[in-house]
LUMPAKOL-181026 format. One record per residue (C-alpha): x, y, z; residue in three letters; chain. Coordinates in Angstrom, 1 decimal. Each point is the difference from the previous one (the first is absolute). Example, Ala and Ser with C-alpha at 12.3 -4.5 7.8 and 13.67 -1.06 7.14 Angstrom:
// residues 2
node X: 12.3 Y: -4.5 Z: 7.8 torpa: ALA fitor: A
node X: 1.4 Y: 3.4 Z: -0.7 torpa: SER fitor: A
// end
This chain:
// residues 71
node X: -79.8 Y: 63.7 Z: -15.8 torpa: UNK fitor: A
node X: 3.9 Y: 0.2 Z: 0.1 torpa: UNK fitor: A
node X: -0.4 Y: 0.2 Z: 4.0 torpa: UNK fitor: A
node X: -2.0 Y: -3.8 Z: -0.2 torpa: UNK fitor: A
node X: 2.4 Y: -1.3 Z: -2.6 torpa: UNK fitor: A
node X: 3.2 Y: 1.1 Z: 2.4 torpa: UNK fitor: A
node X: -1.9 Y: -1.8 Z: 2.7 torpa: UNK fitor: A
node X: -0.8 Y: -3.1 Z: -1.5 torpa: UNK fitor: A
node X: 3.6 Y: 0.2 Z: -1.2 torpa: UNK fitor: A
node X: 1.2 Y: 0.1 Z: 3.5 torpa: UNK fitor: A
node X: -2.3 Y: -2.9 Z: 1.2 torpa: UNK fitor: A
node X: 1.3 Y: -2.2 Z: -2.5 torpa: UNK fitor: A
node X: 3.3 Y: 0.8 Z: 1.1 torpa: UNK fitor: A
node X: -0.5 Y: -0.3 Z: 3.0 torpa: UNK fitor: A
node X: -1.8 Y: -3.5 Z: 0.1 torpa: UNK fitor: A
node X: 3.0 Y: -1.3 Z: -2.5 torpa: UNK fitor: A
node X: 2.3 Y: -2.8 Z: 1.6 torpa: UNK fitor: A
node X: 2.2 Y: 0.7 Z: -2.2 torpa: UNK fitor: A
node X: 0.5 Y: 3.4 Z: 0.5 torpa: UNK fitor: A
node X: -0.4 Y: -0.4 Z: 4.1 torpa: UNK fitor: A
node X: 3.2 Y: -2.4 Z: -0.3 torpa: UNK fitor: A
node X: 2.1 Y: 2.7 Z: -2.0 torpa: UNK fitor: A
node X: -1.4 Y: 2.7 Z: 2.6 torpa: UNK fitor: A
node X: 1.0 Y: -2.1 Z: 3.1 torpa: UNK fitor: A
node X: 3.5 Y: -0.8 Z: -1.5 torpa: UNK fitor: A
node X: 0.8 Y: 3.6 Z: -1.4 torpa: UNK fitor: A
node X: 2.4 Y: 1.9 Z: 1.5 torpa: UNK fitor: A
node X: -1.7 Y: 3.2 Z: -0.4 torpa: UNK fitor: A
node X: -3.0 Y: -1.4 Z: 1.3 torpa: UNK fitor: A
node X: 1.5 Y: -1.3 Z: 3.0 torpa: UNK fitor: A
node X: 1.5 Y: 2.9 Z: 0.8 torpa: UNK fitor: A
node X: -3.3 Y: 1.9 Z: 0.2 torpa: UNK fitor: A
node X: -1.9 Y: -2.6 Z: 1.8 torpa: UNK fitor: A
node X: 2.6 Y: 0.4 Z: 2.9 torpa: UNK fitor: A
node X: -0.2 Y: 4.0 Z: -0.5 torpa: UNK fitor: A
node X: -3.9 Y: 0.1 Z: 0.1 torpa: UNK fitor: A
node X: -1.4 Y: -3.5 Z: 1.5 torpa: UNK fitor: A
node X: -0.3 Y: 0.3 Z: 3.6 torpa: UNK fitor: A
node X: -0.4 Y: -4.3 Z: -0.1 torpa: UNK fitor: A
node X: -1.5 Y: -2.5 Z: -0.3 torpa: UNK fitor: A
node X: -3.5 Y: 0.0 Z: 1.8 torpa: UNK fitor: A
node X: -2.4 Y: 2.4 Z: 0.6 torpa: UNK fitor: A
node X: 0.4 Y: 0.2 Z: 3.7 torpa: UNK fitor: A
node X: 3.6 Y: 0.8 Z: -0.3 torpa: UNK fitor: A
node X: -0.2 Y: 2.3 Z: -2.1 torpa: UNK fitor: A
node X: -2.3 Y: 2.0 Z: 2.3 torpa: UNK fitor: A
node X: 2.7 Y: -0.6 Z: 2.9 torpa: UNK fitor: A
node X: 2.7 Y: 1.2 Z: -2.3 torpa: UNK fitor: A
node X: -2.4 Y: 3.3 Z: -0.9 torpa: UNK fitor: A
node X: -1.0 Y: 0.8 Z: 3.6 torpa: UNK fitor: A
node X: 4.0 Y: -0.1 Z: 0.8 torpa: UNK fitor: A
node X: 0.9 Y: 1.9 Z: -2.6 torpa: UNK fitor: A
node X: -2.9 Y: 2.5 Z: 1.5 torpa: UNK fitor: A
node X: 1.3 Y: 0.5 Z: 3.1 torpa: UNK fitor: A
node X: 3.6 Y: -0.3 Z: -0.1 torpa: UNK fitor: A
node X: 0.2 Y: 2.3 Z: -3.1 torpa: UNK fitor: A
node X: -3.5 Y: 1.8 Z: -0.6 torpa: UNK fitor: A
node X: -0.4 Y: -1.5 Z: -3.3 torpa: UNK fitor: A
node X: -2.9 Y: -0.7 Z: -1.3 torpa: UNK fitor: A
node X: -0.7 Y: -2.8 Z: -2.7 torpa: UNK fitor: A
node X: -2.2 Y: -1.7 Z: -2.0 torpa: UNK fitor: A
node X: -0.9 Y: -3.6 Z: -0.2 torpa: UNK fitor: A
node X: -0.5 Y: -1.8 Z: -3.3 torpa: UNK fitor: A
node X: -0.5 Y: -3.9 Z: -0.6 torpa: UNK fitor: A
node X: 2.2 Y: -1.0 Z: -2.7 torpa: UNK fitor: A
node X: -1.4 Y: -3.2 Z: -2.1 torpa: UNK fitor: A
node X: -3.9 Y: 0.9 Z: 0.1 torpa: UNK fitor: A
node X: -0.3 Y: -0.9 Z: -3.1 torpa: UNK fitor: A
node X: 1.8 Y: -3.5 Z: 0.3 torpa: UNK fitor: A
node X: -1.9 Y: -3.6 Z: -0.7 torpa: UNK fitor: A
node X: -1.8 Y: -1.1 Z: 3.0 torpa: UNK fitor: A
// end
């Protein structure tokens, strides 16, 4: 139960205008969407993993930030 609340929680969040304005002008924030975002479409992303692959053997994950944004 605590699990579904903490999701819910999250989704509201996430959908919130409000809060996506603070995020995207925070300086915290913006400092870890430059550490962790690879950019700003799919595609490059997977250019910037596969580089990152074979120039340095490291391995990453890809996550779609935003899936639970208004459509």
């Amino acid at each position: 139960m605590l699990k579904r609340a903490w999701q819910s929680a999250m989704i509201s969040l996430a959908r919130s205008r409000v809060i996506g304005r603070f995020m995207q002008s925070n300086r915290g924030a913006s400092f870890l969407a430059r550490k962790y975002v690879a950019s700003q479409t799919y595609v490059e992303a997977a250019n910037v993993a596969a580089e990152l692959l074979a120039s340095q053997e490291i391995r990453s994950s890809l996550f779609y930030l935003g899936e639970y944004g208004k459509m």
